[in-house]
C-alpha positions in Angstrom: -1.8 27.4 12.0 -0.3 24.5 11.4 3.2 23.4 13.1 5.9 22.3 11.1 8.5 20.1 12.1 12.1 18.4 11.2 13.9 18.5 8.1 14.1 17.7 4.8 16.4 14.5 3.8 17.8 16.5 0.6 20.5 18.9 1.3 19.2 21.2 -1.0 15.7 21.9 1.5 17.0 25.9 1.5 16.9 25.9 -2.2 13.2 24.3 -2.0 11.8 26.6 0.3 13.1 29.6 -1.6 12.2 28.4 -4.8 8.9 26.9 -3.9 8.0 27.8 -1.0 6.2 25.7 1.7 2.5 27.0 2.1 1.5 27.0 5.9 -2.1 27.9 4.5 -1.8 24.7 2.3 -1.5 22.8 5.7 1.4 20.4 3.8 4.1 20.3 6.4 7.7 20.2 4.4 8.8 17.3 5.8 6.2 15.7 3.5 8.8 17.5 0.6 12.1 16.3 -0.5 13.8 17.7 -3.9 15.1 15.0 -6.1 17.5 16.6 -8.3 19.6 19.7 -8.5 18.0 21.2 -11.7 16.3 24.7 -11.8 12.6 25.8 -12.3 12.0 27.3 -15.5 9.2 29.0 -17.6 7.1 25.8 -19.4 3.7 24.7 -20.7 2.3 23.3 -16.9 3.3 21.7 -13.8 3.7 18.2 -14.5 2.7 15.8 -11.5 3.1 12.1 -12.2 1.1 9.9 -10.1 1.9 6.8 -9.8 1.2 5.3 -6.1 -1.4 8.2 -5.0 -4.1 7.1 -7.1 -6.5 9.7 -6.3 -7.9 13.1 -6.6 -8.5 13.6 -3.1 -6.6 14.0 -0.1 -3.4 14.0 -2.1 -0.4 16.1 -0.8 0.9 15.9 -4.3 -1.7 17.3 -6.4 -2.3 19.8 -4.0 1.4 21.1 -4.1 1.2 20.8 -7.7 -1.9 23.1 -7.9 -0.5 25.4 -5.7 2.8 25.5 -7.8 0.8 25.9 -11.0 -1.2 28.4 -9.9 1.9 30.6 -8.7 3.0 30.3 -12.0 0.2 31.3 -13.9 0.5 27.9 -15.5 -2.0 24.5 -15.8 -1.3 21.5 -13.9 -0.8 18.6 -16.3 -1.6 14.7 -14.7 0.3 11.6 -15.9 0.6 8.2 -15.0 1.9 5.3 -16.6 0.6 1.7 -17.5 2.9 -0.7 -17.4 2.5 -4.4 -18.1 5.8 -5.8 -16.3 4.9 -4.9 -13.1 6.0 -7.7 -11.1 3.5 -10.4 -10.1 0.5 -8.2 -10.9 -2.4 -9.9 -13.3 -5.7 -9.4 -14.5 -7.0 -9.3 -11.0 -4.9 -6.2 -9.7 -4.9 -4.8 -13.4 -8.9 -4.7 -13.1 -9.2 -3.0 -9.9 -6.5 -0.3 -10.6 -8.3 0.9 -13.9 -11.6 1.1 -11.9 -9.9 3.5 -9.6 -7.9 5.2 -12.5 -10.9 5.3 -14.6 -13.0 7.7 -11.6 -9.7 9.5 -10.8 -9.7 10.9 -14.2 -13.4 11.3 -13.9 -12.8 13.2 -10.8 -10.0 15.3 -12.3 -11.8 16.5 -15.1 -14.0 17.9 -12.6 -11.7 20.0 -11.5 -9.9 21.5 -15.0 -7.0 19.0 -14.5 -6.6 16.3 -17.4 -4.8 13.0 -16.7 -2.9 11.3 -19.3 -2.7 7.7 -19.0 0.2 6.2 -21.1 0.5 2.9 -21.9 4.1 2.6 -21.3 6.6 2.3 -18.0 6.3 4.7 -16.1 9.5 6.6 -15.8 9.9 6.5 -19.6 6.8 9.2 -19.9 7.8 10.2 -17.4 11.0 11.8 -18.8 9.1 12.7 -21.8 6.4 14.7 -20.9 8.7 16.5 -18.5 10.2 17.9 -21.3 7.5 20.8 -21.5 7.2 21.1 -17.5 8.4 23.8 -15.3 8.3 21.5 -12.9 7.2 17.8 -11.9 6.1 16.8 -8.7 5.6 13.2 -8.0 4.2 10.7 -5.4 6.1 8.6 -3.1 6.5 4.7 -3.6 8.1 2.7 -1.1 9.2 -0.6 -2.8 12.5 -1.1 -4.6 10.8 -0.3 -8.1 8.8 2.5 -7.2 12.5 4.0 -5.6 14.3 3.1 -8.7 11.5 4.7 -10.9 12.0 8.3 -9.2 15.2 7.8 -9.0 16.1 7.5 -12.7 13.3 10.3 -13.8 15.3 12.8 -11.4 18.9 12.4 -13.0 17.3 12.5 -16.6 15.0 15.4 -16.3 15.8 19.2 -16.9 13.6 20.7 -14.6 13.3 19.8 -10.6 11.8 16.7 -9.5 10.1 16.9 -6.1 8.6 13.7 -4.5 5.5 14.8 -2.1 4.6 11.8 0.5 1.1 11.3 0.8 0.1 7.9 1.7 1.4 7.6 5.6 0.1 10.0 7.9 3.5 10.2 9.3 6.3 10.8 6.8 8.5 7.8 7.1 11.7 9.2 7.5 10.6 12.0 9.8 9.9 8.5 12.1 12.7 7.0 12.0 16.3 7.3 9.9 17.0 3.0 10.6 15.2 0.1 10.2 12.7 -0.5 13.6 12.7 -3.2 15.8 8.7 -4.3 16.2 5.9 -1.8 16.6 7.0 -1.5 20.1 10.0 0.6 18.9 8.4 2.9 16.3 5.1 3.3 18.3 6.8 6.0 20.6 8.3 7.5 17.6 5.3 7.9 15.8 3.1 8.9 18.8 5.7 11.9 20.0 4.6 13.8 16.6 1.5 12.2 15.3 -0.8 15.0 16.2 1.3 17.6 14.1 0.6 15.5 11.2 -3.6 14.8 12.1 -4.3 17.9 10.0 -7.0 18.2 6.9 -6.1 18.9 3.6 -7.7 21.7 2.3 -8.0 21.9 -1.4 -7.3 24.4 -3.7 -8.9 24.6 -7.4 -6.3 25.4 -10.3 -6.6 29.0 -11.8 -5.7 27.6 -15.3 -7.4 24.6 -17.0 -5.4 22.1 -18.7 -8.3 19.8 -20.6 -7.4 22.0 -24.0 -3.8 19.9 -24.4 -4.2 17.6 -27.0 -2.5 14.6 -25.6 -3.5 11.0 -26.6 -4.3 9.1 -23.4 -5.2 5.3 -23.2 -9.0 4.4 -22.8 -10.1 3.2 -19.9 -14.2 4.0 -20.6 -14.9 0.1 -20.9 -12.9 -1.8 -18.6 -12.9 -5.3 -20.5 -12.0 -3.2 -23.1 -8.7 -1.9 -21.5 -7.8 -5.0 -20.2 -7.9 -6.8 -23.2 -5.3 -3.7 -24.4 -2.5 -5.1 -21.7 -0.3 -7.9 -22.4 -0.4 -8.9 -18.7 -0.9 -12.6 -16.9 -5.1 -12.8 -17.2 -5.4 -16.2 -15.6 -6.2 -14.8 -11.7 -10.0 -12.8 -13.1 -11.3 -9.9 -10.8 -13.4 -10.3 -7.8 -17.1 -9.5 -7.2 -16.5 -8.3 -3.6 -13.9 -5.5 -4.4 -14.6 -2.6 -6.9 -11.7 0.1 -7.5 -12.4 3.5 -7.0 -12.5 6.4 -4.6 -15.6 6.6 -4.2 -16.1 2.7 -3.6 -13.3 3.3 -0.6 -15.5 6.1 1.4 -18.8 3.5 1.0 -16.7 0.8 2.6 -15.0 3.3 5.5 -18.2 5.1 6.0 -20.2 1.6 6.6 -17.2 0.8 8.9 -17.4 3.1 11.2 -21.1 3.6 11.3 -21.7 0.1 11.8 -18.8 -1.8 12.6 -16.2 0.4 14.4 -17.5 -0.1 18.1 -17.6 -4.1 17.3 -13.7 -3.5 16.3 -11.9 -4.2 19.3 -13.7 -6.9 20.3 -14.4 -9.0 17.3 -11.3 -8.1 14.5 -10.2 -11.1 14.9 -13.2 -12.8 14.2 -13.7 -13.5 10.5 -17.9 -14.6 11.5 -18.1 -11.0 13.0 -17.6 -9.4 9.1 -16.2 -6.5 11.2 -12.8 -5.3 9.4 -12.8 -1.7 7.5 -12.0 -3.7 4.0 -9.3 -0.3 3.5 -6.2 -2.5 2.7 -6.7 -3.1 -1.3 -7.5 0.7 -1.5 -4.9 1.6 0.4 -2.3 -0.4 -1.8 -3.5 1.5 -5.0 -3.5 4.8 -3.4 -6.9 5.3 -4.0 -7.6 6.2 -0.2 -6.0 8.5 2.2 -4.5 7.0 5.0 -4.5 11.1 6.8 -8.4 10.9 5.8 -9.7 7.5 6.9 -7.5 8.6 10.2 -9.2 11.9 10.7 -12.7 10.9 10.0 -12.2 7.8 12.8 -11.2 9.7 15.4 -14.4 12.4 14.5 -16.4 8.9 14.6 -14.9 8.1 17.8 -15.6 5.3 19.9 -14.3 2.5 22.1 -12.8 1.2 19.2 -11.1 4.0 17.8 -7.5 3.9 19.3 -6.7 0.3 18.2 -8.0 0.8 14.5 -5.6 3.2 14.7 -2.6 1.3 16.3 -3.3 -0.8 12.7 -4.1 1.7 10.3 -0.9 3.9 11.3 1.4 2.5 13.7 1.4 -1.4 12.1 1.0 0.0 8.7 4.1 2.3 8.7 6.1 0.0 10.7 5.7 -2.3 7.7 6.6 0.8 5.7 9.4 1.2 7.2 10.5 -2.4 6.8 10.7 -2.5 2.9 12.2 1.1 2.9 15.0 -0.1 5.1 15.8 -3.6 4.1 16.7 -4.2 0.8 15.7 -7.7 1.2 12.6 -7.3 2.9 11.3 -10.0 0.0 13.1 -12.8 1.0 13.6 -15.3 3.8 17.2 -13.1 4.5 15.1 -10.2 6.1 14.4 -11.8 8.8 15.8 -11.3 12.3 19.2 -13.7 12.9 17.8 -15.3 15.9 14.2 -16.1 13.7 16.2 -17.1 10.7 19.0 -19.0 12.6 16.3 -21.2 14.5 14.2 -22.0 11.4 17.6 -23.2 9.9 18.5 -25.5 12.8 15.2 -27.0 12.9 14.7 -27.6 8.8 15.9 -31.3 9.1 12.8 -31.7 11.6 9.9 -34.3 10.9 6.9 -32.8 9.1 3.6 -35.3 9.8 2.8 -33.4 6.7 4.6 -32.3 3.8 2.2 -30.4 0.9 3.5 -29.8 -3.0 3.1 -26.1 -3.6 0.3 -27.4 -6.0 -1.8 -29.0 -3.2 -1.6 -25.9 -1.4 -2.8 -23.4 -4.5 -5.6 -25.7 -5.0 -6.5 -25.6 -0.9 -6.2 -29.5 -0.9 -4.4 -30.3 2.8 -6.1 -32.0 6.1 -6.4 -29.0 7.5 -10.4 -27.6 6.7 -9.7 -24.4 8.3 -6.1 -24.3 6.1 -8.2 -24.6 2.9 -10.6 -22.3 3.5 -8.7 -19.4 4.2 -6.8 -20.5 1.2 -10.1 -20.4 -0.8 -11.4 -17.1 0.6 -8.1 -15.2 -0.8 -8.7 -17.1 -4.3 -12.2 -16.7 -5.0 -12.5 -13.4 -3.2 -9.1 -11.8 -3.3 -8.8 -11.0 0.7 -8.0 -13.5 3.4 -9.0 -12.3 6.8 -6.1 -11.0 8.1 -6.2 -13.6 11.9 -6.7 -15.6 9.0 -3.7 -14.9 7.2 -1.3 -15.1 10.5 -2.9 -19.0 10.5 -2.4 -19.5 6.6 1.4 -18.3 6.5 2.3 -20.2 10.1 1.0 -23.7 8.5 3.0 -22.9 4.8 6.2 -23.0 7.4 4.8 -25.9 8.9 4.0 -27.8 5.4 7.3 -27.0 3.9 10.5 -29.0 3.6 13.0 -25.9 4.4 11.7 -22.8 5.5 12.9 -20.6 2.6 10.8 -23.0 0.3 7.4 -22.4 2.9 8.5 -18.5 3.3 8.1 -18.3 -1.4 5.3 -20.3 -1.2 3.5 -17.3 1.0 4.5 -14.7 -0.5 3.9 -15.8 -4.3 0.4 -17.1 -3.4 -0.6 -13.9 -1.3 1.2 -11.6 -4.1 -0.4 -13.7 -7.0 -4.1 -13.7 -5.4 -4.5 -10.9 -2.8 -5.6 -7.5 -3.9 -3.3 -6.0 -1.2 -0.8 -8.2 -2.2 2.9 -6.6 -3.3 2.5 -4.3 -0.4 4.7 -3.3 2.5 1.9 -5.0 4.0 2.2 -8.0 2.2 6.0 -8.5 2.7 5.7 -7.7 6.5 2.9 -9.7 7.0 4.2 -12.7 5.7 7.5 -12.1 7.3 5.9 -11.7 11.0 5.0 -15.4 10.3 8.4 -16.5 10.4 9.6 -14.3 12.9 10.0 -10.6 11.7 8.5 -7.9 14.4 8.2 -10.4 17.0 10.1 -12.0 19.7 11.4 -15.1 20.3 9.2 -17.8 22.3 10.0 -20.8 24.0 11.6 -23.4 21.7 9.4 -26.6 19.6 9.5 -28.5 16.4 10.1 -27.3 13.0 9.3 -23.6 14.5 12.0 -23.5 17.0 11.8 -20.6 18.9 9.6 -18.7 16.1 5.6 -18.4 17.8 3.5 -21.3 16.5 -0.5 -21.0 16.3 -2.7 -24.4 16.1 -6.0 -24.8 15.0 -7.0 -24.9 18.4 -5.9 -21.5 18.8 -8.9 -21.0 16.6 -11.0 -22.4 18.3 -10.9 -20.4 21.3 -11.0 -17.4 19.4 -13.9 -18.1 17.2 -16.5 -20.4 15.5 -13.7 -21.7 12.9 -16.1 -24.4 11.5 -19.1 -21.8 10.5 -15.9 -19.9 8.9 -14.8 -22.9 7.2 -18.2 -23.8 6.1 -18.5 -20.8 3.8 -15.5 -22.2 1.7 -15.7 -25.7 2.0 -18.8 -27.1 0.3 -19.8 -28.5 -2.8 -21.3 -25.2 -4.1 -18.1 -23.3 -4.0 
């Protein structure tokens, strides 16, 4: 049986647990559960779950509840998610990927007597409006400021409760920790005293009552040229060849990971020769992956390898998690740490030997070989290696005349070309390189007392020229 612990952030968890019940058999622990609004269940058409960050029909806390809600009621569940073309710094690239996912979630769905409507609208707005017919709606958790504000105005609008399921950490975030952390160091402990009541399957339930008879109009994703060239979104940055959305395209990468690549983990991540990373971030930025799953299926693997997979997959990725939940301004150069910030500031009048317009550095055009061809791996595939990336953001601080200038210049390049990018991920990552989740070290140029990496560095830790090679030539 599973073991349930803590409590729910809302004050109103009595009223969710005798309204709607947390199933022990469903194996969804109710700190995963937090009721939105005050408004009471009532009699309606289906249970309405809008999913908007869990892009998937597997492994998702939030469709299960849903199910299980509808089928108390002797009602359909009812899937909707919304397609909007502001969101911020997303193009054609990110755009492309998503459908692929959306289009096999839907597939998947269907499969199961659940149809998804896809609305070509924002989010919340359809939100509200198909709501209007629900006895209940149950939605996903997003992390980010717009994802929050999203949920947030859908629960004061609606009539009927709005309950947010979390589904994409395998800890629930604020069951961690109720304040910003520190570096992993501090959250580690935190996550570790609990993380075993959380390793728990899924188990899936099928819905007693089909929904695929509602006559809804829904926007076409069969043909994905076809779809794109429906959005009024930034098409300049095309997809990749490399990365394919989708479920299913998530397992194939995980599955080839750990059969082939987990035991060479510890060893060689940091090696971008060694073509030994699980390739799960862009997946698990669309939701179209469960973290719980890819956790539970590594540690069945097992391995030498498996613990610090798992320091990354969980502890890292909800630290960073953490981070945008907790800072408001976790996207700009004022999340950073007063001492990091502080130093960067005193040292911004210091003498660059080189100083790069942000123009030379989207086209990859610096002294630095190694510099350009991470650059060019992100551009032309959408993924940097992430030692890679650690090198690429430390050299944009080195390159730029004031460190908030070099700390945009990151974050719009690995937002504008990174499939991961606009991810807790992405905002933590690129604050580590000026100082965030790290510790001060002894005091140089331009860096002060923020930790500085050199191309030599890369050269102890791997072949850097074969690397660079397969960026820099003629033919790419």
């Amino acid at each position: 049986m599973v073991k349930i612990t803590g409590v729910l952030t809302s004050n109103l968890a009595a009223d969710l647990q005798v309204e709607f019940g947390v199933f022990l058999s469903a194996m969804i622990h109710k700190t995963r559960i937090s009721l939105l609004n005050k408004s009471r269940a009532r009699k309606g058409k289906y249970v309405l779950y809008w999913m908007q960050a869990s892009q998937r029909a597997k492994y998702n806390h939030a469709l299960e509840f849903a199910i299980r809600q509808a089928n108390e009621r002797n009602e359909p569940v009812l899937v909707y998610f919304g397609l909007t073309d502001k969101y911020p710094e997303a193009n054609e690239r990110h755009y492309y990927f998503m459908l692929e996912g959306l289009k096999e979630t839907q597939a998947a769905l269907r499969k199961r007597s659940i149809q998804m409507v896809i609305r070509h609208e924002s989010p919340e707005v359809g939100a509200v409006r198909l709501s209007g017919e629900a006895s209940l709606l149950v939605c996903d958790r997003g992390y980010l400021s717009i994802q929050r504000n999203w949920r947030h105005y859908v629960a004061a609008q609606i009539d009927c409760p709005c309950i947010q399921v979390e589904s994409d950490v395998v800890v629930p975030i604020k069951e961690t920790s109720q304040k910003e952390e520190y570096t992993a160091a501090t959250i580690r402990p935190k996550i570790h005293r609990m993380l075993f009541d959380y390793l728990v399957p899924l188990e899936e339930q099928e819905p007693k009552l089909s929904s695929m008879n509602f006559d809804y109009n829904s926007f076409a994703i069969k043909n994905i040229d076809e779809a794109i060239g429906e959005l009024d979104i930034d098409r300049s940055i095309k997809c990749v060849n490399g990365f394919h959305g989708g479920t299913s395209k998530a397992e194939n990468f995980l599955e080839e990971f750990l059969n082939e690549k987990l035991d060479l983990y510890q060893k060689h991540r940091n090696d971008p020769n060694a073509n030994c990373l699980s390739n799960m971030s862009p997946y698990l930025h669309f939701g179209q992956i469960s973290p719980l799953f890819i956790a539970l299926r590594t540690l069945e693997t097992g391995g030498t390898s498996v613990d610090v997979y798992l320091e990354e997959l969980i502890i890292r990725r909800e630290l960073s998690i953490n981070f945008v939940l907790y800072n408001e301004r976790y996207d700009s150069f004022d999340c950073l740490p007063v001492w990091s910030k502080n130093s960067l500031i005193e040292h911004e009048r210091d003498r660059r030997e080189y100083e790069y317009s942000f123009d030379e550095l989207e086209s990859g055009k610096t002294h630095d070989q190694y510099w350009n061809a991470a650059q060019r791996e992100m551009v032309l595939t959408g993924k940097m290696h992430s030692y890679m990336r650690m090198y690429w953001g430390k050299k944009i601080l080195e390159w730029s005349r004031e460190p908030e200038e070099g700390f945009r210049r990151c974050l719009y390049l690995n937002n504008k070309y990174e499939l991961d990018g606009r991810d807790p991920n992405s905002f933590a990552g690129v604050a580590w390189c000026f100082g965030k989740h790290d510790r001060p070290w002894a005091g140089r140029p331009i860096f002060g007392n923020v930790r500085f990496m050199s191309s030599h560095g890369l050269k102890r830790k791997f072949d850097v020229d074969k690397y660079a090679k397969q960026y820099i030539s003629d033919k790419v």
